[in-house]
C-alpha positions as CSV (number, residue, x, y, z in Angstrom):
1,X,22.7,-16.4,-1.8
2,X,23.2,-14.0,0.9
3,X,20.7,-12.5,2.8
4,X,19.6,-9.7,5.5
5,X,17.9,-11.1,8.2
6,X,14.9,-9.4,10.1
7,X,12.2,-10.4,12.3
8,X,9.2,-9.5,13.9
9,X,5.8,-10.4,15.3
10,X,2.4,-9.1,13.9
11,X,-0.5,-7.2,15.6
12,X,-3.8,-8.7,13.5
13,X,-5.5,-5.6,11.3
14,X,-9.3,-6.2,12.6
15,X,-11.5,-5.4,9.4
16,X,-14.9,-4.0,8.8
17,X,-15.1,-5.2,5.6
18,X,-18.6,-4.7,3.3
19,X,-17.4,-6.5,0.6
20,X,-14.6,-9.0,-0.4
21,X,-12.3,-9.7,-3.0
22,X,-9.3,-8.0,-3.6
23,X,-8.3,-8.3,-7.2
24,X,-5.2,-8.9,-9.2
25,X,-3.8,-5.9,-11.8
26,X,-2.0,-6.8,-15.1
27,X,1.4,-4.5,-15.0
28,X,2.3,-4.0,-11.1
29,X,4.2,-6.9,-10.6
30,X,7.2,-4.2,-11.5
31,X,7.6,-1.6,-9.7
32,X,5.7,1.5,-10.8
33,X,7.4,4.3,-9.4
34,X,5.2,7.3,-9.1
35,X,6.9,11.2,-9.5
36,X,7.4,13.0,-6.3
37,X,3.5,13.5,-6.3
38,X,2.8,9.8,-6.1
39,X,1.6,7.1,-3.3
40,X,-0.8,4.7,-3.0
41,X,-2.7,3.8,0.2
42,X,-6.2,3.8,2.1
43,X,-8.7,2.3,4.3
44,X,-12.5,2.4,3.9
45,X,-15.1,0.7,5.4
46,X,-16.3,-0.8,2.0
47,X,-13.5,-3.3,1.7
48,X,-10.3,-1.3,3.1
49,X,-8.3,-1.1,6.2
50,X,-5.8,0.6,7.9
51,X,-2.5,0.6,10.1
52,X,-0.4,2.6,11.7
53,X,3.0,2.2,13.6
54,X,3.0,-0.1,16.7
55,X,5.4,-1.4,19.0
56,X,8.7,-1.5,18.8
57,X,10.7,-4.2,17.0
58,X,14.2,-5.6,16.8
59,X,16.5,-4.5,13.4
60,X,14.5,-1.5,12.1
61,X,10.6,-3.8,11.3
62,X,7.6,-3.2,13.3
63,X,4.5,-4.9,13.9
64,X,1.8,-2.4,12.7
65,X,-1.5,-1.9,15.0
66,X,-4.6,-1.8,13.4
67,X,-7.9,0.1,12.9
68,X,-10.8,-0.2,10.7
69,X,-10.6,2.6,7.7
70,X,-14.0,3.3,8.1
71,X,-15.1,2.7,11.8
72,X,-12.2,3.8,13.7
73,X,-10.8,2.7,16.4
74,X,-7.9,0.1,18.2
75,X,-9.4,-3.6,17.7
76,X,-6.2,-5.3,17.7
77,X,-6.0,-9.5,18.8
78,X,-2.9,-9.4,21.1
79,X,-3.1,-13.2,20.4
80,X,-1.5,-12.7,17.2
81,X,1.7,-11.1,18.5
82,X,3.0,-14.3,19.6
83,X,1.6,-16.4,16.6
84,X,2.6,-14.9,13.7
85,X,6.3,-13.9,12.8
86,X,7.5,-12.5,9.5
87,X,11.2,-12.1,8.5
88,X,12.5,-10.3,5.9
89,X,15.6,-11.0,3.9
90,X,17.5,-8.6,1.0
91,X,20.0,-9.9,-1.4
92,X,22.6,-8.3,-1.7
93,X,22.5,-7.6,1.8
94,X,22.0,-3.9,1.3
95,X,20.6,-3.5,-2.1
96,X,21.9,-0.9,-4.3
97,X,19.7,1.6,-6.2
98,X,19.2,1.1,-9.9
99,X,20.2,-2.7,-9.2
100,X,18.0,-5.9,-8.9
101,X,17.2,-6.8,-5.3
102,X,15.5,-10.1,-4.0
103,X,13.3,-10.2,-1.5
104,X,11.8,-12.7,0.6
105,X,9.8,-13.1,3.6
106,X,9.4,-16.1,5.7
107,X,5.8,-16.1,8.1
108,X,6.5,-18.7,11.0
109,X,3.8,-19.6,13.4
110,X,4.6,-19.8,17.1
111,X,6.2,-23.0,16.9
112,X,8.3,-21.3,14.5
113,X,6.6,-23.8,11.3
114,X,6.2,-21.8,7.9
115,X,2.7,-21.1,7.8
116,X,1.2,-23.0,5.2
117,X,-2.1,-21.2,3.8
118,X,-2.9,-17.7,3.0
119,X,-6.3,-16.3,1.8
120,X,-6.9,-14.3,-1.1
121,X,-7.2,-10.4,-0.9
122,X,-8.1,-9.0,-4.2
123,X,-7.2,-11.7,-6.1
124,X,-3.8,-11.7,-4.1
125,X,-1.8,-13.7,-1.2
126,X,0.2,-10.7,-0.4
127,X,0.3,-7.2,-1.4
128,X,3.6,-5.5,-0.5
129,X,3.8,-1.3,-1.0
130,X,7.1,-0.3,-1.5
131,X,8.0,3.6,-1.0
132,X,10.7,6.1,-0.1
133,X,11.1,8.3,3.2
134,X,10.3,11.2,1.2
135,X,7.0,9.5,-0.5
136,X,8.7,10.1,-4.0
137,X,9.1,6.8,-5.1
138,X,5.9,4.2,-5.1
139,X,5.5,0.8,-5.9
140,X,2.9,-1.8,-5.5
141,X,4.1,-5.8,-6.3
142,X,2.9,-9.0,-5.4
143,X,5.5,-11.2,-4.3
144,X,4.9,-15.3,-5.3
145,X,4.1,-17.4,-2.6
146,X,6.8,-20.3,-3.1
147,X,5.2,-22.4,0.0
148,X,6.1,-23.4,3.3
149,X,5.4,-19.8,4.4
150,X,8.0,-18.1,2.1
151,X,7.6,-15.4,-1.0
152,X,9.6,-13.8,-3.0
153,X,9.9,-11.3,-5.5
154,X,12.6,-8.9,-7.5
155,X,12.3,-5.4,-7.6
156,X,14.5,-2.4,-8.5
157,X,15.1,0.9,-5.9
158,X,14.9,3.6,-8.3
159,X,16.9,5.9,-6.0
160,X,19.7,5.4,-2.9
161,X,18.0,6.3,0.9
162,X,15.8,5.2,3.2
163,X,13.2,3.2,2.3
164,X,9.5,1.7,4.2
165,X,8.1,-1.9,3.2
166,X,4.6,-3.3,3.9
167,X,3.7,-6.5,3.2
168,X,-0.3,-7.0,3.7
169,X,-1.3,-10.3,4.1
170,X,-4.0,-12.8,5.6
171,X,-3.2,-16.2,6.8
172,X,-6.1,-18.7,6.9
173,X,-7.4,-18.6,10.4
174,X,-6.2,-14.8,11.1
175,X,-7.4,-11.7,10.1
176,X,-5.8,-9.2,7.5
177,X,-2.4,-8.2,8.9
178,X,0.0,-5.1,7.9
179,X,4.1,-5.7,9.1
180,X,6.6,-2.9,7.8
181,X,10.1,-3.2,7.3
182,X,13.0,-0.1,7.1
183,X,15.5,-0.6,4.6
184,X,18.8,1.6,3.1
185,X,19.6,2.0,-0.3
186,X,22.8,2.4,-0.8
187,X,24.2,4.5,-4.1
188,X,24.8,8.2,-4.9
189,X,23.5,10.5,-2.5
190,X,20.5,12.4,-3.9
191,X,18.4,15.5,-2.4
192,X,15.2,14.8,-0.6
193,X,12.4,17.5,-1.3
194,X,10.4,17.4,1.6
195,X,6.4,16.8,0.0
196,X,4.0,19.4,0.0
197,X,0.2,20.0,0.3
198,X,-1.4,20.1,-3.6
199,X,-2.6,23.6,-4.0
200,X,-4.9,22.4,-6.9
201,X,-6.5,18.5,-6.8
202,X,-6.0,17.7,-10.5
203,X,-3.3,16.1,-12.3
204,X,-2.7,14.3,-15.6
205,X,-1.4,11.3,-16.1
206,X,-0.6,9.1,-18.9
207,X,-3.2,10.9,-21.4
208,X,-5.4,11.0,-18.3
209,X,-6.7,14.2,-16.5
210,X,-7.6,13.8,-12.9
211,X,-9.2,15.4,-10.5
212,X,-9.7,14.6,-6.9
213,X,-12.1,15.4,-4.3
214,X,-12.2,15.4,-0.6
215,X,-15.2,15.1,1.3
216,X,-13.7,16.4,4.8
217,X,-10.3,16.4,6.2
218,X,-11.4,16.4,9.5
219,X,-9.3,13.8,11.2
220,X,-12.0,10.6,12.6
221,X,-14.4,11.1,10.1
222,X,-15.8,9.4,7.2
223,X,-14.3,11.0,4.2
224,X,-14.8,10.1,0.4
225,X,-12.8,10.6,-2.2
226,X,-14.2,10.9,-5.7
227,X,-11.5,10.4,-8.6
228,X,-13.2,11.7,-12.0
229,X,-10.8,11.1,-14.8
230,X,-11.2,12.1,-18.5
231,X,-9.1,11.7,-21.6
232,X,-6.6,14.3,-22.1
233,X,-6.8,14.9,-25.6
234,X,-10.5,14.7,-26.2
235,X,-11.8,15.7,-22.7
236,X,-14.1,13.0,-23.2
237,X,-15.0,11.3,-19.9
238,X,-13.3,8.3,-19.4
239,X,-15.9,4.9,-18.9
240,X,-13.9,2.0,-20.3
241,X,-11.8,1.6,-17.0
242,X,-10.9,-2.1,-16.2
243,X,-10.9,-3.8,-13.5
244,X,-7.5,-3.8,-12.0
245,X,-7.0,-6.3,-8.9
246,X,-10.6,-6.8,-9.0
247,X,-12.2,-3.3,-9.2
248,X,-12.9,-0.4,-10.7
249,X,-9.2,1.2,-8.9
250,X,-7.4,0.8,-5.5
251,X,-5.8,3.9,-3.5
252,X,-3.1,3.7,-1.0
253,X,-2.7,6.2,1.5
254,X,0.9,6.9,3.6
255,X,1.4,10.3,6.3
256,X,4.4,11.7,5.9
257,X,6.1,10.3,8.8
258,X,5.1,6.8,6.9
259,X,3.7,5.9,10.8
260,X,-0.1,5.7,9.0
261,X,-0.6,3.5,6.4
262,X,-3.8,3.1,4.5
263,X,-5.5,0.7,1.7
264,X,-8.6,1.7,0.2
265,X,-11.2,-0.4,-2.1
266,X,-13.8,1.3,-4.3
267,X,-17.1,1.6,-3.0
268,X,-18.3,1.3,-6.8
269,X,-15.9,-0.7,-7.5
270,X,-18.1,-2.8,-10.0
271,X,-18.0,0.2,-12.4
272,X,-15.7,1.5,-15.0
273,X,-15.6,5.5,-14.7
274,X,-15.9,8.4,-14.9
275,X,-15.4,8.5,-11.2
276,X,-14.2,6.2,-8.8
277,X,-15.2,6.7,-4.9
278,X,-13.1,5.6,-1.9
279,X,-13.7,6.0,1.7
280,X,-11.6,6.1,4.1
281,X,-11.0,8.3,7.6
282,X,-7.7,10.1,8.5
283,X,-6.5,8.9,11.4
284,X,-4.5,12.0,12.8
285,X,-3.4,15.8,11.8
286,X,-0.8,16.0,8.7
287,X,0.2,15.7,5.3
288,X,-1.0,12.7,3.6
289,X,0.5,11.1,0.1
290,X,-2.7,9.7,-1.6
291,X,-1.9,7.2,-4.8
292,X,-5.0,6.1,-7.2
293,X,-4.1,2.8,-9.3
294,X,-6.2,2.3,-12.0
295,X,-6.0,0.4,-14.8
296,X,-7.2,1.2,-19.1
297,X,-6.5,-0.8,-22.4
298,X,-4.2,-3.1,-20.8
299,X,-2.4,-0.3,-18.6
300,X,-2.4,1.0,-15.1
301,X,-1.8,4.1,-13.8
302,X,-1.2,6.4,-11.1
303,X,-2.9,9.2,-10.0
304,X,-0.9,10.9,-6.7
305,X,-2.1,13.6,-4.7
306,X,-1.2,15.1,-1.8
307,X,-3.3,16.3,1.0
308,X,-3.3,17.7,4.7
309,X,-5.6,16.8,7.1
310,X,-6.7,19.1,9.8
């Protein structure tokens, strides 16, 4: 089997985490691929965190610096830079949209040994979010952990372009780390629609109406986000929400130049609806893609939003 090749070092996400777990959903180990309004993403202070772009690194991956969603703020172990490597590898080399791709990503240590043992996070060894440069496609899958510091995992591109990886992880012994990978797609050329602020926060899904509000979208400061979801047909509110990876929802978060990256946890995420709350804190000016996974009868679902913060 032939393989791409790409590697780079990690800078440690520092956490502030009030809660653990991070659970396991029943139907993302496909890709979900949200419509032009979808993304998933955030950082809260509850049991999120964050990352944006960091330093450069070789063959189009980057080690992503950290903050904590909630408290704000570089906190970054520079240690980690030179301890923990993670290279990527597609087959085919450059995988094709509509076609089956293999992934796999090897994490060495700095005497370049697979590292062995990974923690859980929500019920997960490693969470890897999966979107196009123009934040229309969205997909959140769990690669298997095949030992020896190597996972794997299959997954379909939905459309040719650019695309952005990140794999979230936590070896034993290290904090929670973020590393992104750039990848083309090739196949037929299609039109990118640049995304665009949602004039109205409400959306349905599935047989699920959704609505979503912002606390503040003042950039460095605590803001919740309160998902209230009803049933579509009988505008009924919605209370028999399962858990999906361990709570009551999970919401990614990605700016449109995909350099801010965002995973959010519930803050009552022992619940089951009508309303799910999520906080998090926007780390600079922009359009942000906001993706809500939740999970009912067996099914999830995505709820995307997009927002500007200012």
């Amino acid at each position: 089997m032939k393989y791409h090749k790409r590697t780079t070092a990690a800078a440690v996400i520092v956490l502030s985490l009030l809660a653990a777990g991070c659970g396991s959903g029943a139907k993302d180990e496909h890709a979900q691929h949200a419509s032009q309004n979808g993304a998933e993403s955030a950082a809260n202070g509850h049991s999120g965190h964050g990352a944006e772009e960091g330093e450069v690194a070789p063959a189009g991956t980057e080690a992503a610096a950290g903050h904590s969603g909630h408290g704000g703020g570089h906190d970054a172990e520079a240690s980690a830079l030179d301890h923990v490597k993670l290279e990527w590898a597609y087959s085919p080399e450059q995988p094709k949209a509509g076609e089956e791709t293999q992934i796999e990503l090897s994490l060495r240590d700095s005497a370049d040994k697979g590292i062995e043992e990974f923690e859980l996070n929500h019920e997960k060894l490693m969470h890897l979010i999966v979107v196009s440069e123009d934040l229309a496609e969205f997909s959140h899958i769990h690669p298997e952990y095949k030992g020896a510091g190597k996972f794997e995992i299959k997954t379909t591109f939905a459309k040719s372009g650019e695309y952005k990886l990140f794999a979230d992880f936590i070896p034993s012994g290290y904090s929670q780390m973020t590393i992104a990978s750039n990848v083309t797609v090739a196949g037929k050329e299609q039109a990118s629609v640049p995304i665009q602020k949602d004039s109205q926060l409400t959306r349905t899904v599935d047989g699920v109406a959704a609505s979503l509000e912002v606390s503040t979208y003042q950039p460095g400061e605590t803001a919740d986000l309160t998902f209230t979801l009803s049933d579509e047909k009988t505008k009924e509110p919605i209370a028999n929400l399962e858990p999906y990876l361990g709570a009551i929802g999970h919401v990614v978060i990605i700016s449109e130049d995909l350099k801010h990256y965002l995973h959010v946890h519930p803050k009552n995420d022992k619940e089951s609806g009508p309303t799910a709350v999520f906080s998090t804190e926007f780390p600079a000016p922009g359009l942000y893609k906001i993706w809500g996974q939740f999970q009912r009868s067996g099914e999830t679902f995505i709820i995307p939003f997009t927002v500007e913060a200012k």
